[in-house]
C-alpha positions in Angstrom: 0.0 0.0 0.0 1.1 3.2 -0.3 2.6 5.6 2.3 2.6 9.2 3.1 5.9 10.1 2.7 5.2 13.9 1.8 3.9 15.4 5.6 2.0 18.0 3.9 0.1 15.4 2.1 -3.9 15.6 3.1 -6.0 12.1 3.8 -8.0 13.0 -0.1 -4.3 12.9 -1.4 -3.7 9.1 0.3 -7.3 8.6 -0.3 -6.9 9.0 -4.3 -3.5 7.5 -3.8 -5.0 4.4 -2.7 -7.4 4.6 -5.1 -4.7 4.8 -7.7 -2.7 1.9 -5.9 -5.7 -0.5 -6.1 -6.8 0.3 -9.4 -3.8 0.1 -10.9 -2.8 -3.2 -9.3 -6.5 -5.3 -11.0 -4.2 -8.6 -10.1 -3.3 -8.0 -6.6 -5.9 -9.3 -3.8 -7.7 -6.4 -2.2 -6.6 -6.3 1.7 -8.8 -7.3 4.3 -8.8 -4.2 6.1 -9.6 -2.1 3.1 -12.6 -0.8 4.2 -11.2 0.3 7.5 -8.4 2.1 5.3 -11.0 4.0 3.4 -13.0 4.3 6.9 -10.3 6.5 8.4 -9.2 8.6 5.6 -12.4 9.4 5.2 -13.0 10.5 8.6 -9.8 12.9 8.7 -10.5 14.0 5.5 -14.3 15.2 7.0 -12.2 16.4 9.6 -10.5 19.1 7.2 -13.5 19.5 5.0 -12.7 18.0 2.2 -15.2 15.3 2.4 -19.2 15.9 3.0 -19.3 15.5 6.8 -22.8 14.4 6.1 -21.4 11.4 4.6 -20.7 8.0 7.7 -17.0 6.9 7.1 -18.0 3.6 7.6 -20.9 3.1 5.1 -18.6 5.3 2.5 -15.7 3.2 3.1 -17.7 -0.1 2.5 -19.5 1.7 -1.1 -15.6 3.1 -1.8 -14.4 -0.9 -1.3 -17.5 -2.0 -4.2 -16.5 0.6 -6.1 -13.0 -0.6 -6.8 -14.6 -4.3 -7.4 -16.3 -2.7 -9.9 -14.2 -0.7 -11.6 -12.1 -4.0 -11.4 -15.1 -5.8 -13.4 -15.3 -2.7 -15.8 -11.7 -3.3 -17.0 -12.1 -6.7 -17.5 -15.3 -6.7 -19.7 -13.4 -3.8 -21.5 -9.8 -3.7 -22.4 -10.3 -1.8 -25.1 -10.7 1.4 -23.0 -7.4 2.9 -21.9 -7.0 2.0 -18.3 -6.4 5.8 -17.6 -9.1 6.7 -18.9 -11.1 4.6 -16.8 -9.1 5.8 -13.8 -9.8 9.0 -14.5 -13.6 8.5 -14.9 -13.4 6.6 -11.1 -11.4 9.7 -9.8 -14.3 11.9 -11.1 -17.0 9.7 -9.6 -15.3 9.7 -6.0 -14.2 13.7 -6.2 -18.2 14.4 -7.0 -19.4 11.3 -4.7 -17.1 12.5 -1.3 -16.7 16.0 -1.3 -19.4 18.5 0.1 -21.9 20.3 -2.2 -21.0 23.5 -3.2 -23.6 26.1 -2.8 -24.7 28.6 -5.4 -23.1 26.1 -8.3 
């Protein structure tokens, strides 16, 4: 998994860095404690406000979790899409997903 190396790096950076990690590994066996992963960057990224504080860390974390078995899924029925492309697609769908509504937008 990947580590914060960079102190000034938030929990969205780790959080889309995991992201990243996971998508970009499709072989690799998804850890057991994923969802606790997700879980707590999610809570100290409500913390600073970069994630709805409406949103319950755990229930995000477990949708987060499906969401990369899907996107696993995705790339397997089709290769033909460029797999940054379809990262950058998930990216979009968790920035819109996870952080608060902006008012007067």
């Amino acid at each position: 998994m990947p580590t914060s190396a960079d102190p000034r790096e938030t929990a969205w950076d780790r959080l889309l860095d995991l992201i990243d990690h996971l998508a970009g590994a499709p072989d690799n066996r998804l850890p057991d404690d994923l969802e606790n992963q997700f879980a707590g960057l999610c809570e100290e990224a409500a913390r600073d406000g970069s994630v709805d504080r409406e949103l319950h860390a755990i229930d995000t974390a477990r949708w987060l979790a499906g969401l990369i078995e899907a996107h696993r899924s995705v790339r397997t029925a089709h290769p033909e899409i460029d797999a940054d492309d379809d990262l950058a697609v998930l990216r979009v769908i968790v920035t819109r997903w996870l952080h608060p509504v902006r008012v007067n937008r």
